[in-house]
LOTORTOR-413906 format. One record per residue (C-alpha): residue number from 0; residue in one letter; x, y, z. Coordinates in nm, 4 decimals. Layout:
k = NUM	r = a	X = X	Y = Y	Z = Z
...
//
This chain:
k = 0	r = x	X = 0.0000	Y = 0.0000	Z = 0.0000
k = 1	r = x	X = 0.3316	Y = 0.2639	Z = 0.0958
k = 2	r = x	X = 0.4314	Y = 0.1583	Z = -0.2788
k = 3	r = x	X = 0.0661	Y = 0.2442	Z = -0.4600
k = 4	r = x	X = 0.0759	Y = 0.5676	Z = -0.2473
k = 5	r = x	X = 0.4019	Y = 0.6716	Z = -0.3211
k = 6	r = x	X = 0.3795	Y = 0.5544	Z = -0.6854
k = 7	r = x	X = 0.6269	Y = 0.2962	Z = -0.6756
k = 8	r = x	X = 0.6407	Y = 0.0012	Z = -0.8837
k = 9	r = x	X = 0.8559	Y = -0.2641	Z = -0.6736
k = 10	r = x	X = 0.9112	Y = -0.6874	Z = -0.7277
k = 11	r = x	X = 0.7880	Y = -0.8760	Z = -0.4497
k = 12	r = x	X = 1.1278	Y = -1.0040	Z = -0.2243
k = 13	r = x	X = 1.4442	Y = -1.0940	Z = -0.4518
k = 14	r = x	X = 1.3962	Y = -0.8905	Z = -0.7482
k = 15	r = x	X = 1.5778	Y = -1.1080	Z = -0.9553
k = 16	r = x	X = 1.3729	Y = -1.4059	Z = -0.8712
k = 17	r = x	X = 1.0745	Y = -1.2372	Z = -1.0213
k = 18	r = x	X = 1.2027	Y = -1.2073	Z = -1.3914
k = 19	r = x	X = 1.3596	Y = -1.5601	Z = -1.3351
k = 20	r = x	X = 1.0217	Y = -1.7336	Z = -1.2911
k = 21	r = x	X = 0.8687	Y = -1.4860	Z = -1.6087
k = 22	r = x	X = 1.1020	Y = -1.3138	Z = -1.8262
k = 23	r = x	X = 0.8067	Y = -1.0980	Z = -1.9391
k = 24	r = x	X = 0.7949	Y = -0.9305	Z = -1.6023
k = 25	r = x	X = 1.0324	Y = -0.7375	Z = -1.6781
k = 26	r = x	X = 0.8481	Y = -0.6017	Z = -1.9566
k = 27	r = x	X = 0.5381	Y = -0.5396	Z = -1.7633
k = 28	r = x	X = 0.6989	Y = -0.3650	Z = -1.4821
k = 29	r = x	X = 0.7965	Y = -0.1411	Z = -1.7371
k = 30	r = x	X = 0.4528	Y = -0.1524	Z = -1.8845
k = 31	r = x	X = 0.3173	Y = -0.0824	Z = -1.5274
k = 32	r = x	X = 0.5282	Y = 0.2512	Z = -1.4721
k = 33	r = x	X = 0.4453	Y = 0.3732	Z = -1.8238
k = 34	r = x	X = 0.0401	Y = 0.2983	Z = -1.7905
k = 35	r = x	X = 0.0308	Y = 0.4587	Z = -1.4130
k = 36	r = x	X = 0.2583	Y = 0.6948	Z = -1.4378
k = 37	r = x	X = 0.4649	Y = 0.5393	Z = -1.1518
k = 38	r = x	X = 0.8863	Y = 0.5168	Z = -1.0891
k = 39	r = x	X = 1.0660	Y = 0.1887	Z = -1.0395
k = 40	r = x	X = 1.2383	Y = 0.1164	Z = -0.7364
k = 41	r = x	X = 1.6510	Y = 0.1060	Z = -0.8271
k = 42	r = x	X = 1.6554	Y = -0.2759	Z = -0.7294
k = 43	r = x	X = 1.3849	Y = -0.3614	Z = -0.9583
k = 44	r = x	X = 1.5356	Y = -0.1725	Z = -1.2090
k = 45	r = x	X = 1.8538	Y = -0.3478	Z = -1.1909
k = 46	r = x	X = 1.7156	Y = -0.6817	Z = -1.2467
k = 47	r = x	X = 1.5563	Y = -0.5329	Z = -1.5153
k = 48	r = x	X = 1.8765	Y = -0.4385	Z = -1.6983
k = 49	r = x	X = 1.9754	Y = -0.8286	Z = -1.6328
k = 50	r = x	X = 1.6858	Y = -1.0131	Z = -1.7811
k = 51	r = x	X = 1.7277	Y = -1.1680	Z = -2.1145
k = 52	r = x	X = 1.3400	Y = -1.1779	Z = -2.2412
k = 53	r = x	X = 1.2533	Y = -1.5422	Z = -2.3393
k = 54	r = x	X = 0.8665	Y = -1.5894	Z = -2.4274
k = 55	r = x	X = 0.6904	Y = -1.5630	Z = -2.7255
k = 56	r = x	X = 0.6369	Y = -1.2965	Z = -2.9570
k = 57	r = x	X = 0.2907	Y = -1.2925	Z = -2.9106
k = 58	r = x	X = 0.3414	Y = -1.2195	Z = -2.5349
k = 59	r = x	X = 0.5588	Y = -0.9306	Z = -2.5805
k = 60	r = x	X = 0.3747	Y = -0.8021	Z = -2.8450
k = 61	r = x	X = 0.0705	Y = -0.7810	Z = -2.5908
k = 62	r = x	X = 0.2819	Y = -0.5750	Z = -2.3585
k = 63	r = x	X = 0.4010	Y = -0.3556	Z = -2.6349
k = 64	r = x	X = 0.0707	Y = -0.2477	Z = -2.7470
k = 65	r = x	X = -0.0352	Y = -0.1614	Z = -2.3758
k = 66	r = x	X = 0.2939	Y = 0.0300	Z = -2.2988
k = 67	r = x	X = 0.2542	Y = 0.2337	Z = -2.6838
k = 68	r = x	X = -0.1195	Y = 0.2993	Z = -2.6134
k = 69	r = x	X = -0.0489	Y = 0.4917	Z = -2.2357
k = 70	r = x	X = -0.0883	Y = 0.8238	Z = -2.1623
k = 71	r = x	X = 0.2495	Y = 0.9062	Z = -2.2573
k = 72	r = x	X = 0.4589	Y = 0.6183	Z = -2.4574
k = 73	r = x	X = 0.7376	Y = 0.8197	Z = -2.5030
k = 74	r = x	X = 0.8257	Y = 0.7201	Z = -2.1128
k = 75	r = x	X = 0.7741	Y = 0.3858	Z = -2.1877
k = 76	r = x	X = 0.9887	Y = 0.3375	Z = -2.5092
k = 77	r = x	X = 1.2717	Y = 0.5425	Z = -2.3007
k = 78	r = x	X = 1.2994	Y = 0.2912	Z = -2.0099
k = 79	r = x	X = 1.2953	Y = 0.0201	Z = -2.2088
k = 80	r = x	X = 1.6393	Y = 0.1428	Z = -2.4284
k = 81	r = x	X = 1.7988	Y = 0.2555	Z = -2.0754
k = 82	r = x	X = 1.7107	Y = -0.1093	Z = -1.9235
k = 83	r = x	X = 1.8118	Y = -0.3335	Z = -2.2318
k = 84	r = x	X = 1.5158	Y = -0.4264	Z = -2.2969
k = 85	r = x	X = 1.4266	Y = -0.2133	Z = -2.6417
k = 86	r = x	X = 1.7290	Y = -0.4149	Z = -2.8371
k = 87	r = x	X = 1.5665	Y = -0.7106	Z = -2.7582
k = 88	r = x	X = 1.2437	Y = -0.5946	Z = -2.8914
k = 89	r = x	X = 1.2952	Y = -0.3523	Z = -3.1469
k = 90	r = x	X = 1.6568	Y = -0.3512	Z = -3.2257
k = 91	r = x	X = 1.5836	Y = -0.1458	Z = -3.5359
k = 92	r = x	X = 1.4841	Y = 0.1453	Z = -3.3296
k = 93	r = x	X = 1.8403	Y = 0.2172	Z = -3.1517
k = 94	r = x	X = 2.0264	Y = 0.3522	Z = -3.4413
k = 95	r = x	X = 1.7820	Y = 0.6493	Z = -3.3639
k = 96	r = x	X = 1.9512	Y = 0.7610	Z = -3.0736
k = 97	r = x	X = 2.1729	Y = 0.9743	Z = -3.1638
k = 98	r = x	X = 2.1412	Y = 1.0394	Z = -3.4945
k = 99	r = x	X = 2.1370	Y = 1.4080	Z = -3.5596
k = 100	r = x	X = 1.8972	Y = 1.5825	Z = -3.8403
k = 101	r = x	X = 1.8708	Y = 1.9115	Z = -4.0212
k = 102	r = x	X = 1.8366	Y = 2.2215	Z = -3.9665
k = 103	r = x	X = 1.4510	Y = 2.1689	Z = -4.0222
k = 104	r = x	X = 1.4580	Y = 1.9392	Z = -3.7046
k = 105	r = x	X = 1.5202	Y = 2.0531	Z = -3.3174
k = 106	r = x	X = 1.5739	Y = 1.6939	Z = -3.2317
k = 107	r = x	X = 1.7518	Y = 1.3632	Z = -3.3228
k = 108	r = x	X = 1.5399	Y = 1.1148	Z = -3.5077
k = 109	r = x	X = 1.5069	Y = 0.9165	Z = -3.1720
k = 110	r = x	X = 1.3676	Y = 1.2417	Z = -2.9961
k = 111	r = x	X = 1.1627	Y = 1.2954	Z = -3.2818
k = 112	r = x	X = 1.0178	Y = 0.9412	Z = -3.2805
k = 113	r = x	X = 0.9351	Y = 0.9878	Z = -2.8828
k = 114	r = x	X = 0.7489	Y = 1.3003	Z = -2.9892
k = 115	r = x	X = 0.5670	Y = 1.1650	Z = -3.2342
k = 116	r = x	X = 0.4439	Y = 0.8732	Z = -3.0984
k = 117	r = x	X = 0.3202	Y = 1.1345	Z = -2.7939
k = 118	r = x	X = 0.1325	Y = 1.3194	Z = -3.0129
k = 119	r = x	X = 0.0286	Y = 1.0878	Z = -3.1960
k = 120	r = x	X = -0.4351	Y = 0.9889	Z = -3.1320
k = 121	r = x	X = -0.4342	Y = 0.6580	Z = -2.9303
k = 122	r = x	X = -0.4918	Y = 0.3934	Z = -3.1197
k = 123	r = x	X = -0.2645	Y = 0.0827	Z = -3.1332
k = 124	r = x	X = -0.2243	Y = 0.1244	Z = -3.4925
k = 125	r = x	X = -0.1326	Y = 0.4935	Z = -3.4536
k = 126	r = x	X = 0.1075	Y = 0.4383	Z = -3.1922
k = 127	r = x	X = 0.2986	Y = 0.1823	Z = -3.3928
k = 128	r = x	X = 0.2643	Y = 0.3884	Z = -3.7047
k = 129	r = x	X = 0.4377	Y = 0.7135	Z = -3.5087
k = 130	r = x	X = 0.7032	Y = 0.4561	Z = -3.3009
k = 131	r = x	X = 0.8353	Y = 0.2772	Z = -3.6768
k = 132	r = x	X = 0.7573	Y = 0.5920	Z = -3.8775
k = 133	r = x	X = 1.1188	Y = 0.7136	Z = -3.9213
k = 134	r = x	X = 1.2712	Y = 0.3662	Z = -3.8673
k = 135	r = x	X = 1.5023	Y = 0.3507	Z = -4.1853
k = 136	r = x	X = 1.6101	Y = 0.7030	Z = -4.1470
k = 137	r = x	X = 1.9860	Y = 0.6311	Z = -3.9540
k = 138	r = x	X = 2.0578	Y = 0.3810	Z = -4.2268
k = 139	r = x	X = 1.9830	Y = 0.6463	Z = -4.5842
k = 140	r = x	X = 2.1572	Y = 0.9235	Z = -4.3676
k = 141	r = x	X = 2.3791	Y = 1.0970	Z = -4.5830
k = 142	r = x	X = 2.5332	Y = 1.4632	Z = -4.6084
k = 143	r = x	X = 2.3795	Y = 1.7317	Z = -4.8960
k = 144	r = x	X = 2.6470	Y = 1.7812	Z = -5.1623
k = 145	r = x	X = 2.6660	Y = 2.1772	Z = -5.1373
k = 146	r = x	X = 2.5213	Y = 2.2512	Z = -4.7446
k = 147	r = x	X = 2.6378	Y = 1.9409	Z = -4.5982
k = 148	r = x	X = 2.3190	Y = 1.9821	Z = -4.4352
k = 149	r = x	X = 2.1802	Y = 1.5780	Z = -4.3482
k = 150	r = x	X = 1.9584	Y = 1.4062	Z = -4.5765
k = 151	r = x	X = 1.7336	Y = 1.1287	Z = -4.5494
k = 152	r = x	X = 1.6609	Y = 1.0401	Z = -4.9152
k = 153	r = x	X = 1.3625	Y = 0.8397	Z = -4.9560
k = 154	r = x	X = 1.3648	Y = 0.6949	Z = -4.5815
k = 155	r = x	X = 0.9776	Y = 0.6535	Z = -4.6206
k = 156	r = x	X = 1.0428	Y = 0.3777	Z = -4.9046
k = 157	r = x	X = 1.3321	Y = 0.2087	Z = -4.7137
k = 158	r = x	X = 1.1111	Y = 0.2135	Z = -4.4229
k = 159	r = x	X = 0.7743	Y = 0.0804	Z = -4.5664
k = 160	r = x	X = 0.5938	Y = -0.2307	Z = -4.5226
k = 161	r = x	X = 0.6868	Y = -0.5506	Z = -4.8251
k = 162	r = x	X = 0.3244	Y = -0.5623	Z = -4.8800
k = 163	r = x	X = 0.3331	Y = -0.7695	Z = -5.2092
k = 164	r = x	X = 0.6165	Y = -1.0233	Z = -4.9914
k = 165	r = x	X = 0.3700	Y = -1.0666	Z = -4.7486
k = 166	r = x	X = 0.0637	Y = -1.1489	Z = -4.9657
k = 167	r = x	X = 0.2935	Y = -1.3772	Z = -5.1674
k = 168	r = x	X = 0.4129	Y = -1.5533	Z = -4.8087
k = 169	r = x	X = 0.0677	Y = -1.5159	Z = -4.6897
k = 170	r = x	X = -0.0492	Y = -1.7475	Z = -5.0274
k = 171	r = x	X = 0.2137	Y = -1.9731	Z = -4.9689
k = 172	r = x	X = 0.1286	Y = -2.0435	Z = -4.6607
k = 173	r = x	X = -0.1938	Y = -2.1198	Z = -4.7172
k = 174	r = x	X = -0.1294	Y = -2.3344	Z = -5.0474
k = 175	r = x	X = 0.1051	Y = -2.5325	Z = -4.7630
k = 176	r = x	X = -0.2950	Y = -2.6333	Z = -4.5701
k = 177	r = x	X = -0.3417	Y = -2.9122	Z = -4.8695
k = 178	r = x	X = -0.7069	Y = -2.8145	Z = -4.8371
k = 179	r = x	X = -0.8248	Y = -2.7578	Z = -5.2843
k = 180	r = x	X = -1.1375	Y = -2.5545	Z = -5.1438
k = 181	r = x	X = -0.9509	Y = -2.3445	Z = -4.8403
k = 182	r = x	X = -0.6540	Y = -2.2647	Z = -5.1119
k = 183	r = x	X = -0.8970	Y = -2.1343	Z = -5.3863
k = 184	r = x	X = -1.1165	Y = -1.9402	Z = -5.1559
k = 185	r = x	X = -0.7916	Y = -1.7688	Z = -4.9928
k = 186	r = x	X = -0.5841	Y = -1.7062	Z = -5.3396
k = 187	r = x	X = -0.9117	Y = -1.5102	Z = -5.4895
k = 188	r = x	X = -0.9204	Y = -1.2837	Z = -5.1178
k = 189	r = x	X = -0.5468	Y = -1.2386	Z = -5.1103
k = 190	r = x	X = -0.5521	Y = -1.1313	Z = -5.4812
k = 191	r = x	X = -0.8556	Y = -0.8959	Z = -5.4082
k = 192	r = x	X = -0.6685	Y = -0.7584	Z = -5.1054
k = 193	r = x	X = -0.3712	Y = -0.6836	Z = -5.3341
k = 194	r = x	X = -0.5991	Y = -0.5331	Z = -5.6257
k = 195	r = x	X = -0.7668	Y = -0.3030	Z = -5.3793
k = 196	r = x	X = -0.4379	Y = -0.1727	Z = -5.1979
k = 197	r = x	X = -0.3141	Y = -0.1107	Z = -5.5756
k = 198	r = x	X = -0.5922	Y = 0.0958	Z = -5.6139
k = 199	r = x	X = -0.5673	Y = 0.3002	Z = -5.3021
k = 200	r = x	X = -0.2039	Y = 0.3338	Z = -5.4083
k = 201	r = x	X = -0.3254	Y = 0.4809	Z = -5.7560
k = 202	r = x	X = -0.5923	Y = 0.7139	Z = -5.6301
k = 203	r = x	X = -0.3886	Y = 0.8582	Z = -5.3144
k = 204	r = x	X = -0.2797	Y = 1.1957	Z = -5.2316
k = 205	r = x	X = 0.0191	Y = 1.1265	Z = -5.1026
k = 206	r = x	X = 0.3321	Y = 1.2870	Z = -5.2319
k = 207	r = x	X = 0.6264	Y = 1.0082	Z = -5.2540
k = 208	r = x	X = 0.8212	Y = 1.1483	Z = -5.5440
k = 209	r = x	X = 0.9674	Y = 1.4978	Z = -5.6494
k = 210	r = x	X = 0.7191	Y = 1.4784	Z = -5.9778
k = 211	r = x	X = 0.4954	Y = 1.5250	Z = -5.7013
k = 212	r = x	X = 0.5811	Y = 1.8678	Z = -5.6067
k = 213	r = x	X = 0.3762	Y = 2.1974	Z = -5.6648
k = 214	r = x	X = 0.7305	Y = 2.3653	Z = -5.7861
k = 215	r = x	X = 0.9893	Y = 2.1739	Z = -6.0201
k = 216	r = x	X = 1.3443	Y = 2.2159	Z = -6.1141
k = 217	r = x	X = 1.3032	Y = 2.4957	Z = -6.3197
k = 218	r = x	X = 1.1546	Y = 2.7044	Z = -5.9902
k = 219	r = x	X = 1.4480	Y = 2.5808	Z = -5.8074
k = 220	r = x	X = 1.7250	Y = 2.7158	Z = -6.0500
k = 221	r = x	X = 1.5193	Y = 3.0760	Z = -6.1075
k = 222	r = x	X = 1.4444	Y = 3.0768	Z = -5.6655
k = 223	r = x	X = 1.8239	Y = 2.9790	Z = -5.6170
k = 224	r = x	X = 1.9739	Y = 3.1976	Z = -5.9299
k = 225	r = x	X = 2.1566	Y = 2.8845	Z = -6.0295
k = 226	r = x	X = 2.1667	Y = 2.6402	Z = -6.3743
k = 227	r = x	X = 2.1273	Y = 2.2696	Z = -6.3982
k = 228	r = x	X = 2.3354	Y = 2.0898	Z = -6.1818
k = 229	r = x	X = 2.3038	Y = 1.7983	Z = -5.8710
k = 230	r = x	X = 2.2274	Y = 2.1040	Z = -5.6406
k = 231	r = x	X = 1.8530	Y = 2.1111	Z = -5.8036
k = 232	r = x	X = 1.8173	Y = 1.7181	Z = -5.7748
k = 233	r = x	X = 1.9404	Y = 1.7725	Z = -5.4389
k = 234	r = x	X = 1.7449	Y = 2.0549	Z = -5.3376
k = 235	r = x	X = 1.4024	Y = 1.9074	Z = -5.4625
k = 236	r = x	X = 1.4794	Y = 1.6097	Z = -5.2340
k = 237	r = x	X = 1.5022	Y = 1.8574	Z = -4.9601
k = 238	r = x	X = 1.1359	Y = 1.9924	Z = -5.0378
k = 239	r = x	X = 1.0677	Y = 1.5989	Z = -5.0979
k = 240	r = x	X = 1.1619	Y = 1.5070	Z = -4.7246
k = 241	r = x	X = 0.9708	Y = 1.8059	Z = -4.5705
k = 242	r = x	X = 0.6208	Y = 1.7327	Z = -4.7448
k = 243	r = x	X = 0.6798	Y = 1.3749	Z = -4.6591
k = 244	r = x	X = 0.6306	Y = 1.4840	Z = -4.3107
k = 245	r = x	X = 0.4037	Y = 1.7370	Z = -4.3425
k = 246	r = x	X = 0.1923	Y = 1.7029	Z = -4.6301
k = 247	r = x	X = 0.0242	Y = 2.0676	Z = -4.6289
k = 248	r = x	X = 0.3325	Y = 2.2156	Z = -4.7193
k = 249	r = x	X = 0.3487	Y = 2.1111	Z = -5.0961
k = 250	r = x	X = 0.1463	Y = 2.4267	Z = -5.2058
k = 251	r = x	X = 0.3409	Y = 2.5856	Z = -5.4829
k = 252	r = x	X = 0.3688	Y = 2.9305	Z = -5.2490
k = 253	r = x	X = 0.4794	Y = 2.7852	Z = -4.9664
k = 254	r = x	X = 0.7402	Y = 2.5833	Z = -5.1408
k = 255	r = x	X = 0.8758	Y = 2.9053	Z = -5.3459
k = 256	r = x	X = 0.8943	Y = 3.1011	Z = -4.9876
k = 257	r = x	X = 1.1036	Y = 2.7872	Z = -4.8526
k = 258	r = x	X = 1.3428	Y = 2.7940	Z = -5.1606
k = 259	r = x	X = 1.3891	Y = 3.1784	Z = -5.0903
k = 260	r = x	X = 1.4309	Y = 3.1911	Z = -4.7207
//
């Protein structure tokens, strides 16, 4: 009861005998601090930082969800990284630590990711969506050939889903049953499912290419006073990045005020 009031999350006796009977413990303790909004005792923390995780992914993923969808994830994700518990979860997530951006960014991409998935509306989708959203960025990181300014040149299509391997697994999988009736039934769905997210590919909005902008490279060279050259590939990929994250932004006026500041 001293531990609820004081908003302390503590393991009963031996802390290290509590992750040793349930690996996953560890993970909910962390879970439990995150939801409630409590601290963990040092001790408990410290066995933390010694447990290897060993259950199934299915487990973990359950604790995940609950820890992304609390009031404020960002506390969550942080623990686990400082405990040793993220790289045994998410490995692909540490390379954000660290890793500086532009000068259009106040934060490092792991910072950024802690904001995001904060602000991001509570759903366990959403939360995911904002945790993985700049997941490839560390690994296109690169240097602008005239600023020297970092890039992050098409981190959104390093960083997206295999949707066709997946649909192709998913068939193979199901070919695998033996079952004539259950394979036909599930070859025509899968191949709908693919048809329709084709479509929604066609028919969105979103910008994913410099075609895509409201200015081109001709508005580059006449905003910039320059002629044809990388610097207007480069520059476009700049604009590229910043819509990618904020789709309002590619209206042809804003753009041209960006390109002049």
């Amino acid at each position: 009861m001293r531990d609820i009031e004081n908003r302390i999350v503590r393991a009963v006796g031996n802390p290290d005998d509590r992750p040793r009977e349930d690996t996953l413990r560890a993970l909910r303790a962390v879970r439990f601090a995150s939801v409630l909004e409590f601290d963990i005792d040092r001790p408990t923390l410290d066995a933390i930082s010694r447990c290897k995780l060993s259950v199934s992914a299915e487990r973990i993923r359950v604790e995940l969800v609950k820890g992304l969808c609390s009031v404020k994830p960002s506390r969550f994700l942080v623990i686990l990284r400082r405990f040793g518990l993220l790289e045994q979860i998410i490995p692909e997530l540490l390379p954000a630590f660290g890793c500086g951006q532009n000068k259009y960014h106040e934060h490092d991409v792991w910072c950024h990711t802690l904001l995001v998935t904060d602000a991001t509306p509570n759903t366990e989708r959403l939360r995911l969506a904002g945790m993985l959203h700049d997941v490839s960025k560390p690994s296109v990181k690169g240097a602008h050939p005239v600023t020297g300014e970092a890039t992050f040149y098409e981190h959104e299509k390093v960083g997206a889903d295999n949707v066709a391997d997946i649909i192709a697994l998913a068939k193979a999988d199901h070919i695998g049953k033996g079952n004539p009736a259950c394979i036909g039934m599930t070859a025509g769905y899968l191949d709908n499912l693919a048809e329709r997210i084709s479509t929604m590919r066609e028919e969105s909005t979103m910008v994913t290419d410099t075609a895509q902008l409201a200015v081109n490279g001709s508005d580059v060279m006449l905003a910039l006073g320059i002629g044809p050259g990388p610097m207007v590939g480069a520059k476009l990929r700049e604009m590229l990045e910043l819509v990618i994250d904020d789709p309002s932004l590619n209206e042809r006026s804003t753009l041209l005020d960006m390109l002049s500041a």
